[in-house]
C-alpha positions as CSV (number, residue, x, y, z in Angstrom):
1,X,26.2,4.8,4.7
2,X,26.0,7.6,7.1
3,X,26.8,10.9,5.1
4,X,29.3,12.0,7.5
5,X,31.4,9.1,6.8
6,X,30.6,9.4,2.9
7,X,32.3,13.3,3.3
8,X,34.9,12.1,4.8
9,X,35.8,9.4,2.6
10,X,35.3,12.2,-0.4
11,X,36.7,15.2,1.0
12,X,39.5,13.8,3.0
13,X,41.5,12.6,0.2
14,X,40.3,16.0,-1.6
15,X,42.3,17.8,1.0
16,X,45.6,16.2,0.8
17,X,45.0,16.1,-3.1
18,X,44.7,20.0,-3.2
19,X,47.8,20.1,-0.7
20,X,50.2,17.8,-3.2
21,X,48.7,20.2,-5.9
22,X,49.9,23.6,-4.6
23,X,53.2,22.2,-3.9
24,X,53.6,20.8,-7.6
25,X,52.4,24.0,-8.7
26,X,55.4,25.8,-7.0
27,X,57.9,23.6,-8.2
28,X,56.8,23.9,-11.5
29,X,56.2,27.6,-11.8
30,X,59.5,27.8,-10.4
31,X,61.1,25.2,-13.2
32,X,59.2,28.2,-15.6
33,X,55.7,26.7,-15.6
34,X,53.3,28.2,-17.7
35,X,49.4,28.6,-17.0
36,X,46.9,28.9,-20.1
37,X,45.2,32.4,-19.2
38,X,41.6,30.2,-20.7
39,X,41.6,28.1,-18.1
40,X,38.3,26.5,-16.5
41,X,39.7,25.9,-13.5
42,X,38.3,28.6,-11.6
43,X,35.1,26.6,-12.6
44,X,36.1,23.8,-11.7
45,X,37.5,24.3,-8.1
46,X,33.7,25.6,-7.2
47,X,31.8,22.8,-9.4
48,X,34.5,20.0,-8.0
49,X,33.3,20.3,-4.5
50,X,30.1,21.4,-4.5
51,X,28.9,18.6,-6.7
52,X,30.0,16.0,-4.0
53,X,28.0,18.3,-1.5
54,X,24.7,18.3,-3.9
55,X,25.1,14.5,-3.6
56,X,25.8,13.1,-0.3
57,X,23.1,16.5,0.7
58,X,20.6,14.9,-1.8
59,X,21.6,11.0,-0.5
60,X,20.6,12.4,3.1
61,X,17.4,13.5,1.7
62,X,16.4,10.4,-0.1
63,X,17.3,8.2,2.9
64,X,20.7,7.3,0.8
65,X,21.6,3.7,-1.4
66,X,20.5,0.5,-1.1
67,X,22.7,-2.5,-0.7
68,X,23.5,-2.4,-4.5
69,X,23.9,1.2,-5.2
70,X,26.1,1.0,-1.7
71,X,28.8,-1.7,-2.8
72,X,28.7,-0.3,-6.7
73,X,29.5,2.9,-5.7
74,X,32.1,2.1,-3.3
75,X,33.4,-0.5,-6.1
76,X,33.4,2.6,-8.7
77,X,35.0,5.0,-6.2
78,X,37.3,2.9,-5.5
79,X,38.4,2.1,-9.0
80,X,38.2,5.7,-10.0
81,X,40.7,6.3,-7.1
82,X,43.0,3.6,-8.4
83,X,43.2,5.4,-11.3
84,X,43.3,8.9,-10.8
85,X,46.2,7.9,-8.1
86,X,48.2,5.7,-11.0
87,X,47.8,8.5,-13.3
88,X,49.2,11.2,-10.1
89,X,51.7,8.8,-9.5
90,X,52.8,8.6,-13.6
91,X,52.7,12.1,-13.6
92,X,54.9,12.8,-10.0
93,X,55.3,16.9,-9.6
94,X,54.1,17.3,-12.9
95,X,50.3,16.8,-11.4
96,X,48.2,19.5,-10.1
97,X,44.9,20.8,-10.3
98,X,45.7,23.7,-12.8
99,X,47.0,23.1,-16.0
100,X,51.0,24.1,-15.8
101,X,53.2,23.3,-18.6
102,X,57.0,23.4,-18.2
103,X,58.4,24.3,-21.9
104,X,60.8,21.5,-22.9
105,X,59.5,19.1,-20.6
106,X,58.4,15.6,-22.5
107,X,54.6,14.1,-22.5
108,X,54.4,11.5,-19.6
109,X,54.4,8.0,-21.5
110,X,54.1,5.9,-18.7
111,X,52.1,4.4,-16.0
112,X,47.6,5.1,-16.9
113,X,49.5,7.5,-19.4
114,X,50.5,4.3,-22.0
115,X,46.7,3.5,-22.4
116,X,44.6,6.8,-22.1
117,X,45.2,10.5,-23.0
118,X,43.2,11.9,-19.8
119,X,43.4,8.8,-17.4
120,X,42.8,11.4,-14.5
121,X,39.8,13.1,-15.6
122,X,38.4,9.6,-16.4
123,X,39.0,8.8,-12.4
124,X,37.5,12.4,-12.0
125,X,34.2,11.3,-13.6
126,X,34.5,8.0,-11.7
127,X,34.4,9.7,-8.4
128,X,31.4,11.1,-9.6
129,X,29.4,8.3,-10.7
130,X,30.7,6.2,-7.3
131,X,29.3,8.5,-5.1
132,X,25.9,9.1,-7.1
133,X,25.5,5.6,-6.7
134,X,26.8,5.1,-2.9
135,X,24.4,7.7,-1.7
136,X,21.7,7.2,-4.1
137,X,21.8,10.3,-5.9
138,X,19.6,10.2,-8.9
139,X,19.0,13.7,-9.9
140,X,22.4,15.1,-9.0
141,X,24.6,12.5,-9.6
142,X,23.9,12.8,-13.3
143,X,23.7,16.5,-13.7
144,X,27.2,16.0,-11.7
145,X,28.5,13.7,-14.0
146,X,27.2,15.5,-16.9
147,X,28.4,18.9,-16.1
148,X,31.5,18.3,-14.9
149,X,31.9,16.3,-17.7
150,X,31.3,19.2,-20.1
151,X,34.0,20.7,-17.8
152,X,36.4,18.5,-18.6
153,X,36.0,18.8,-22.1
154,X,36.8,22.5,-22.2
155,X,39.8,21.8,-19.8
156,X,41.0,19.0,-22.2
157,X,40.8,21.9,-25.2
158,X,43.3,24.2,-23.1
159,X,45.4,21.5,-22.0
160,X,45.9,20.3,-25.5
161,X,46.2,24.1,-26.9
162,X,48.7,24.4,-24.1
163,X,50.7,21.6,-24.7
164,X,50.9,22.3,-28.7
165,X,51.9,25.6,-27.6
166,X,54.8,24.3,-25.4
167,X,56.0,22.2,-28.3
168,X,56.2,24.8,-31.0
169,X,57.9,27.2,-28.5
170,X,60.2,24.6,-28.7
171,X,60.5,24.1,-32.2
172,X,59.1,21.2,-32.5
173,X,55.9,20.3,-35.3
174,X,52.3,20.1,-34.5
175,X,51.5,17.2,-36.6
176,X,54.9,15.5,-35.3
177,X,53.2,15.9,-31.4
178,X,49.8,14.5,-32.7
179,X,51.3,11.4,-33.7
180,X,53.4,11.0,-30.3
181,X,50.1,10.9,-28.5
């Protein structure tokens, strides 16, 4: 696959992801949002990107996938997509690339939501491993994968500190929200 049409089909979407996100992160701030000062994010907008450029730059230097890696990477992508768009959908203005929580707000049950904890991230990582393997990637589609995925564990720590925060603010037990999820 030519890498131009690779970046597009990665950083296209990527755009108008980052667009819905600063607009969710308005409404929410406004409904009195709050942001976890121990955030990764400011990791993660740099290492996001730039792993999807180490790729499709080290794809162009390989001479890219075969047949195979072409149609199981698109078949990953596409999947992670799926998901990371049901869980966006599940989640509505409540989704966006920082971690916001609204006090009082309930824990999205539905949609991706009713079967994982993270669905997003796990479409995050998806996107990952789909284009390692559509342009052939072998060296930085796993350190990718691997460090973003260290990444996401962090951010899963502050989301979860931020969300048992939110709950005793609002009076509500610890243990009680462990069980919920």
């Amino acid at each position: 696959m030519a890498p131009w049409l690779t970046a597009l089909i990665v950083f296209l979407p990527m755009l108008i992801e980052a667009r819905r996100s600063a607009r969710n992160e308005s409404a929410l701030r406004a409904r009195g949002g709050i942001d976890p000062e121990d955030d990764v994010y400011p990791l993660m907008r740099i290492a996001y990107p730039a792993a999807f450029v180490a790729m499709i730059a080290e794809g162009l230097a390989r001479g890219g996938a075969g047949t195979a890696g072409l149609v199981a990477g698109a078949v990953v992508f596409v999947l992670a997509k799926a998901i990371k768009y049901w869980a966006i959908a599940a989640l509505g203005e409540r989704w966006t690339f920082r971690v916001i929580v609204v006090p009082g707000a309930p824990l999205v049950r539905t949609g991706p939501y009713r079967f994982l904890r993270h669905p997003n991230y796990v479409g995050v990582i998806g996107e990952i491993v789909g284009v390692a393997l559509l342009t052939g990637a072998i060296v930085t589609g796993p350190i990718a994968a691997l460090g973003f995925g260290v990444l996401l564990i962090k951010r899963i720590a502050v989301e979860e500190r931020a969300l048992r925060r939110a709950a005793l603010a609002q009076g509500r037990r610890v243990d009680a929200i462990l069980r919920e999820n």
